[in-house]
C-alpha positions in Angstrom: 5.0 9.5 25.4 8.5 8.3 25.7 8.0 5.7 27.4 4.9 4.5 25.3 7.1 4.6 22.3 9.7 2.6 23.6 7.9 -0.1 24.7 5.9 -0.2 21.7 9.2 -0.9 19.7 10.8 -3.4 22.6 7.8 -5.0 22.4 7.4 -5.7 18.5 11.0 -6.9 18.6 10.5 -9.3 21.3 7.6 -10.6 18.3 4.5 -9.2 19.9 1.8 -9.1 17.1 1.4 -5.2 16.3 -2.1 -4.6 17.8 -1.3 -5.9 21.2 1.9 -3.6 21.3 0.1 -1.0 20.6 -2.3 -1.7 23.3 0.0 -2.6 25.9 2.4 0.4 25.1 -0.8 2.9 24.9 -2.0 1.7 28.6 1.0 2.8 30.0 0.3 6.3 28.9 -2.7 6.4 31.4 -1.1 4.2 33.8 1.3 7.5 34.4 -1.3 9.7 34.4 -3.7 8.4 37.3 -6.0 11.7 37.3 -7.3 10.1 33.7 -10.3 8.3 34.4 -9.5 4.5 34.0 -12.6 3.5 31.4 -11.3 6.6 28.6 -8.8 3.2 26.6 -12.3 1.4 26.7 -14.1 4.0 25.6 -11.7 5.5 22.7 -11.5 1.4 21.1 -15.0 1.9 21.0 -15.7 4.6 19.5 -12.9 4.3 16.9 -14.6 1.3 15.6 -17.7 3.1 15.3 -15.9 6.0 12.8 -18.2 5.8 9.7 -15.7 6.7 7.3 -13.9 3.8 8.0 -16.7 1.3 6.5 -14.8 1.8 3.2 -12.1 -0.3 4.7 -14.0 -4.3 5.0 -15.4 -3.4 2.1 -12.8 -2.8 -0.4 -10.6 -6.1 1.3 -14.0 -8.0 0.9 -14.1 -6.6 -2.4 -10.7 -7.5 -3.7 -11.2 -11.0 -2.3 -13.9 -11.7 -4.3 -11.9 -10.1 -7.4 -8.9 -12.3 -6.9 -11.8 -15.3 -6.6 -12.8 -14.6 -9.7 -10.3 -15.4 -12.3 -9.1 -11.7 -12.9 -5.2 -12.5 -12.0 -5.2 -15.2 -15.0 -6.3 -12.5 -17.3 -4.0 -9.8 -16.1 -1.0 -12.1 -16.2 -1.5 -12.6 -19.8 -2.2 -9.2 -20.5 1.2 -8.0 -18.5 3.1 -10.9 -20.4 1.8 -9.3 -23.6 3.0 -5.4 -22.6 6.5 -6.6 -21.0 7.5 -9.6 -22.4 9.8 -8.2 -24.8 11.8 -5.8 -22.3 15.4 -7.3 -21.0 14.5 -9.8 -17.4 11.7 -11.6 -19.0 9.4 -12.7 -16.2 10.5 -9.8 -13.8 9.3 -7.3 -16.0 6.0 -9.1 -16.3 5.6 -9.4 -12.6 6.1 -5.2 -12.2 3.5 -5.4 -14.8 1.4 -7.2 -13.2 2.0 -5.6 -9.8 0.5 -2.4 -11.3 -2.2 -3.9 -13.0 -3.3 -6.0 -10.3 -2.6 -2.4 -7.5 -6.5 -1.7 -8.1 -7.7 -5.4 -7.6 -6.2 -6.5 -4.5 -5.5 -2.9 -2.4 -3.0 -4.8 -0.4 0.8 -5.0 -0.6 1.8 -8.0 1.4 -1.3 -9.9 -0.3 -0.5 -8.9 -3.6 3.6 -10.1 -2.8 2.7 -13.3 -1.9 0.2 -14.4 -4.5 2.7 -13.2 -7.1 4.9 -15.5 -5.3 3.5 -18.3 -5.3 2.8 -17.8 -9.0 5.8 -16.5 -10.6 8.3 -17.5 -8.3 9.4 -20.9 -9.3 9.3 -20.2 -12.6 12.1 -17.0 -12.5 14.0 -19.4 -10.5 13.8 -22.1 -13.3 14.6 -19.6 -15.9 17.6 -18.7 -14.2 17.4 -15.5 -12.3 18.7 -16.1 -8.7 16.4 -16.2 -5.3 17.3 -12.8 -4.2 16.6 -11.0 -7.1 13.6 -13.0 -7.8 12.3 -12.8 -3.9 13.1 -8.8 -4.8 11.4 -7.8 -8.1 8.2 -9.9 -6.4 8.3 -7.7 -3.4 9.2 -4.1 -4.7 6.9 -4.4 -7.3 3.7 -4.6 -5.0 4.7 -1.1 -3.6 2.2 0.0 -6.5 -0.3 -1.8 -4.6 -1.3 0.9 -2.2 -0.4 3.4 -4.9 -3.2 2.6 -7.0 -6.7 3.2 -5.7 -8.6 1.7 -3.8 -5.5 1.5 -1.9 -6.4 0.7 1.6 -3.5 2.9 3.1 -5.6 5.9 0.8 -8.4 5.3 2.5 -7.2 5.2 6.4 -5.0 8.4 5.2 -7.7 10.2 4.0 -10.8 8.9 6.7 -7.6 10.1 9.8 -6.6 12.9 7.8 -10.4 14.4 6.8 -8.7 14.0 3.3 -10.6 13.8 0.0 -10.4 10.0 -0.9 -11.5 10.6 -4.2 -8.5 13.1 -4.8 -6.3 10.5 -3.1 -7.4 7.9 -5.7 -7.0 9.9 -8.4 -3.9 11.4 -7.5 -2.3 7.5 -7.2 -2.1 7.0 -10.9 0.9 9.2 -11.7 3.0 8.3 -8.9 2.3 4.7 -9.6 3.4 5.2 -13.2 6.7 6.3 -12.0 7.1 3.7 -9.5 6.8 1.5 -12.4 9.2 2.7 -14.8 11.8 3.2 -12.0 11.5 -0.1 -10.8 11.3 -1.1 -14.7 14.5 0.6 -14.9 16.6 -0.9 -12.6 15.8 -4.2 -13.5 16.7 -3.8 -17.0 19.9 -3.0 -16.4 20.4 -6.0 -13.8 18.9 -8.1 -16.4 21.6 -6.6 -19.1 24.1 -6.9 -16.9 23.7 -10.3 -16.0 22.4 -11.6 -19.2 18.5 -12.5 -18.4 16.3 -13.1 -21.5 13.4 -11.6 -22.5 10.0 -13.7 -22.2 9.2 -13.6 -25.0 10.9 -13.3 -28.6 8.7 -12.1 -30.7 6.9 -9.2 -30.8 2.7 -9.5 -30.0 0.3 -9.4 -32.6 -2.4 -6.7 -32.8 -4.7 -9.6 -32.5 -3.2 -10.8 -29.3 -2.8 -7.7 -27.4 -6.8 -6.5 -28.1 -7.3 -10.4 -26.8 -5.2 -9.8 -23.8 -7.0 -6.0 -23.2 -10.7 -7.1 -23.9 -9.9 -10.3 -21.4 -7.9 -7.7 -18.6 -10.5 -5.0 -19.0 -13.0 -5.2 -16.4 -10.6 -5.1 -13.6 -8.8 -2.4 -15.6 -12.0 -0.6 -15.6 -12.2 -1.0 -11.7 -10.6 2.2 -10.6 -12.2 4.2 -13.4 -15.6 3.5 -12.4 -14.7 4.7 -8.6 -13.2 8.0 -10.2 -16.3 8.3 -11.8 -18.9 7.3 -9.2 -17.2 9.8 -6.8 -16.8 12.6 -9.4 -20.2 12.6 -10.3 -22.0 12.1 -6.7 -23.0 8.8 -7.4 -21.3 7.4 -4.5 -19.9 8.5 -1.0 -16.6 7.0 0.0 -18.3 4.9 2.3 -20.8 3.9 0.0 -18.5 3.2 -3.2 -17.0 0.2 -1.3 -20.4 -1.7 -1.1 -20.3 -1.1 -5.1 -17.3 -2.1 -4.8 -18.5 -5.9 -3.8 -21.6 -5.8 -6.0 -18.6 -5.6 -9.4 -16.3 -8.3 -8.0 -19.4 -10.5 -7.5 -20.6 -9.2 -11.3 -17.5 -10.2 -12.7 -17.1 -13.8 -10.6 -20.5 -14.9 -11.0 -21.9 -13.2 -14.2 -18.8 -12.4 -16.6 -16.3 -14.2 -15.8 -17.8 -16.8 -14.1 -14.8 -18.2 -12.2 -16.3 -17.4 -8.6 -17.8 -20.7 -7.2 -19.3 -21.6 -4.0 -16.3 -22.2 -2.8 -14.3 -19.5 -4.0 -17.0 -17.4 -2.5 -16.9 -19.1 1.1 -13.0 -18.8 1.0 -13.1 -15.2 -0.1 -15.4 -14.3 3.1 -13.2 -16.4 5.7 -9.9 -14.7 4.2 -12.2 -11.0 4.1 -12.7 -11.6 7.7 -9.2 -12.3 9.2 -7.8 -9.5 7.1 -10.7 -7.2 8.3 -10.2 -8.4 11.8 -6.2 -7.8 11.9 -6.7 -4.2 10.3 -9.7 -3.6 12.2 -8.1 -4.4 15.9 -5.0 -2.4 14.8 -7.2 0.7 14.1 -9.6 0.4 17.3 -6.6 -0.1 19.4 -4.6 2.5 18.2 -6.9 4.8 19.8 -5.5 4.5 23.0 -1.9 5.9 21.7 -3.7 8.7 19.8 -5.7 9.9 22.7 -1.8 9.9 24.5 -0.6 11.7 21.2 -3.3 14.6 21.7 -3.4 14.8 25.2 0.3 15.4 25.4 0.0 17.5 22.2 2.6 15.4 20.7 1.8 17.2 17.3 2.9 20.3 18.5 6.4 19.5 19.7 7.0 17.3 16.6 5.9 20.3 14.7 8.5 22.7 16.8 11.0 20.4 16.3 10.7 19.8 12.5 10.5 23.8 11.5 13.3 24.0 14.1 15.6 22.3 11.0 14.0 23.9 8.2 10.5 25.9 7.7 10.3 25.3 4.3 7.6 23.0 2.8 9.6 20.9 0.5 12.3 20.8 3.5 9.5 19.5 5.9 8.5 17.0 3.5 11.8 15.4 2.6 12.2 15.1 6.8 9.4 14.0 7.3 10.2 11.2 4.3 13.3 10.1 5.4 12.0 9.7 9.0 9.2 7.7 7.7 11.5 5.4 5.8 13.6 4.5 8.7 11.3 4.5 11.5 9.0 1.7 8.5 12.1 -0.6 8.8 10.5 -1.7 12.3 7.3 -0.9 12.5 4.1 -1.6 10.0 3.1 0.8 7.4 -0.4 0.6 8.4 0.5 1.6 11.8 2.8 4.7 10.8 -0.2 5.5 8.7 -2.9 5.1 11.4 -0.5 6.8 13.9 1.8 9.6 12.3 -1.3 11.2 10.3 -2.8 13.0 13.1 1.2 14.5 13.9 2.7 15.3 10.6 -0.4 16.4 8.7 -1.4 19.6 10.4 2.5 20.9 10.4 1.6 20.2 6.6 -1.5 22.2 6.1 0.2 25.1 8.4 2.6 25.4 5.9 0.4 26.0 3.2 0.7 22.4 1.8 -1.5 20.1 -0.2 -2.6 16.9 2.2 -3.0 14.8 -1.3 0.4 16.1 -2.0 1.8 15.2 1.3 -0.4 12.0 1.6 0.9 10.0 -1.5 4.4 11.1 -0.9 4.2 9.8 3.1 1.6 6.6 1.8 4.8 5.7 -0.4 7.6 6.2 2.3 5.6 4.4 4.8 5.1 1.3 2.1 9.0 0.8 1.4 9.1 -0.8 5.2 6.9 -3.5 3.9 10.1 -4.7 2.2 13.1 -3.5 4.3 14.3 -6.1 7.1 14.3 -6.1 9.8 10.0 -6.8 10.1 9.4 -6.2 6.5 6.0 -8.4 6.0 6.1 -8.3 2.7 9.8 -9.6 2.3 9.3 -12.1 4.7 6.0 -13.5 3.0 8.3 -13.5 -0.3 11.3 -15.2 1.5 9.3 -17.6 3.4 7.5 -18.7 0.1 10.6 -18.9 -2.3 13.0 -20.3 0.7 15.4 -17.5 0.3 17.8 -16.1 2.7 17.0 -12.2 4.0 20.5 -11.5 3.3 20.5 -12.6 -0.2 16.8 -10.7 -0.4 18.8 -7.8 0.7 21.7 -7.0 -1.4 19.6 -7.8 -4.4 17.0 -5.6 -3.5 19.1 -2.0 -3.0 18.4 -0.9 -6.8 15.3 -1.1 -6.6 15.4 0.4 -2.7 17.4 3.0 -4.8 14.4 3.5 -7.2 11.7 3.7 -5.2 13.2 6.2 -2.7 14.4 8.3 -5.9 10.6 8.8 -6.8 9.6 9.3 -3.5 12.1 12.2 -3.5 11.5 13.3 -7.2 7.5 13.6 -6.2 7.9 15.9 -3.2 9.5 18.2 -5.3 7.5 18.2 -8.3 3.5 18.6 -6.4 2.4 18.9 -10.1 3.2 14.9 -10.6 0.9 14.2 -7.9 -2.1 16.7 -8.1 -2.4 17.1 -12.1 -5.3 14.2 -11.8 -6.7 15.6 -9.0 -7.2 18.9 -10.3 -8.2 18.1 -13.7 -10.7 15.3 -12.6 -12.6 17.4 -9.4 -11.1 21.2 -9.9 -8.2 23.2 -8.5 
């Protein structure tokens, strides 16, 4: 397996799209072992397309699609502006806000990046906050995106992992709080020490702030109503996706009533090249999982890692840190898909919780989204605000600094995590 990994790295450098290095660099696993019958890489893309649990996937993209189609950001935007406006950095705290309000609307990190880009961008710039720290704030914040169910990265954890999704989605809240007020945090205090204004200087009316809640709250209500439908058997993981299309075309066409024709056309074209790029990802990736089992891979990883330390929380914070750096060049969708099946069960042997470990390794995979050197995320923001990676980068370290602070602050306190969990479906 070597060799598969290093030529799934040399080819993502030389600017192979991800699913065909994965592909490529997965046939050469059965290209050194001949005695493998040549039709098993057919057969495994096959059936990995054909996993039930996965359904959830098109359906929640199709479903946020339609959500962002239907005039929900508008509303959210003035609802964040209402919460944050007053706090030191003006729009920057408004665009966190919005990040986390908008984390259970969209379920994707890049997407949610660059729509707060195009949006928000300009205006920081005009206000007087430079490209870098505007190109950062827009891209850290969407780290609550996956964070905050339906998450898609929840839902391949959890369907790879035979994980509870509905613990996963209720587990995401907390965390996501935290990711907030670190990332909060440290732009306060570049906004204080750099002199950026608040948005707004006066302090919202209790008029204004039921407005901005009674005009936010449907999509607010989003990720209650999936807790719910799963807590109460309403719905199977599978099946609360397709509910979750029926409410984003309730809210388009029948309450907001935003969603037009076209907005509904446009919503399936862009549902079906995001469902095709995640889709081919996941169906080729079983050809480098079959290599993963086949030369137990999870074992020797395992070996290795209790080799260091055997302690849970030890495990964790290595596993963490590897995460991290091994995100900076490859996709966090991919180290999702493909490092599930090898550091989960060294998790479960050691007694540990696989929410627990899930949102802690969901997280640490998502910071790559942002890092250079194949950050998506950062280079959607960069390309879209026209700002160099190496101003994006020294103005993003605090808030690199925050986020990996709560990543480490949640593997040692399981409690953060699981308090939801437990109190929503039992111990």
């Amino acid at each position: 397996m070597l060799l598969v990994a290093i030529a799934f790295i040399v080819l993502l450098l030389m600017g192979m799209p991800v699913a065909f290095a994965i592909g490529i660099s997965g046939t050469l696993f059965f290209m050194q072992h001949p005695e493998l019958p040549s039709t098993i890489p057919v057969q495994v893309t096959v059936s990995q397309t054909q996993n039930f649990a996965l359904l959830a996937v098109p359906l929640f993209i199709m479903a946020g699609n339609f959500m962002n189609k239907s005039g929900i950001t508008e509303r959210l935007l003035d609802l964040a502006s209402v919460l944050t406006g007053r706090l030191k950095g003006g729009l920057a705290q408004v665009s966190l806000a919005l990040s986390a309000l908008m984390g259970g609307v969209s379920g994707s990190a890049i997407a949610d990046a660059a729509m707060q880009s195009r949006m928000l961008g300009e205006p920081m710039v005009a206000r007087g906050f430079t490209r870098g720290f505007v190109a950062g704030v827009l891209s850290f914040g969407a780290v609550l995106t996956p964070v905050i169910p339906p998450g898609i990265g929840m839902i391949l954890y959890g369907s790879i992992g035979q994980v509870s999704i509905g613990r996963l989605f209720a587990a995401g809240f907390l965390p996501a709080f935290l990711l907030w007020l670190a990332l909060s945090c440290a732009v306060w205090l570049t906004a204080r020490r750099r002199g950026y204004q608040p948005e707004r200087g006066t302090r919202p009316g209790l008029g204004e702030v039921g407005g901005a809640f009674r005009g936010g709250l449907w999509a607010l209500l989003f990720p209650v109503f999936l807790l719910l439908g799963l807590r109460m058997g309403v719905f199977t993981p599978s099946e609360i996706g397709a509910f979750a299309v029926l409410y984003g075309l309730l809210i388009g066409f029948a309450i907001y009533r935003k969603l037009t024709r076209k907005g509904f056309f446009d919503a399936l074209e862009s549902s079906l090249s995001d469902v095709g790029a995640v889709m081919f990802i996941i169906a080729l990736s079983a050809i480098v999982s079959y290599g993963i089992v086949f030369e137990r891979v999870p074992e020797t990883v395992s070996g290795w890692v209790v080799g260091l330390t055997d302690d849970l929380y030890g495990v964790m914070l290595v596993i963490a840190l590897f995460v991290i750096v091994i995100g900076f060049v490859i996709d966090a969708t991919v180290l999702i898909i493909m490092l599930t099946p090898i550091f989960l069960p060294l998790v479960r042997a050691l007694d540990g919780d696989p929410v627990h470990f899930g949102m802690v390794f969901i997280i640490a995979a998502t910071i790559g989204n942002f890092t250079p050197p194949v950050g998506a995320a950062m280079y959607a923001v960069c390309s879209i605000l026209k700002c160099p990676v190496g101003a994006y980068s020294r103005e993003s370290i605090p808030l690199f600094l925050a986020v990996c602070l709560v990543t480490l602050l949640l593997i040692f306190l399981p409690g953060m995590v699981l308090f939801l969990p437990n109190l929503i479906f039992g111990g």
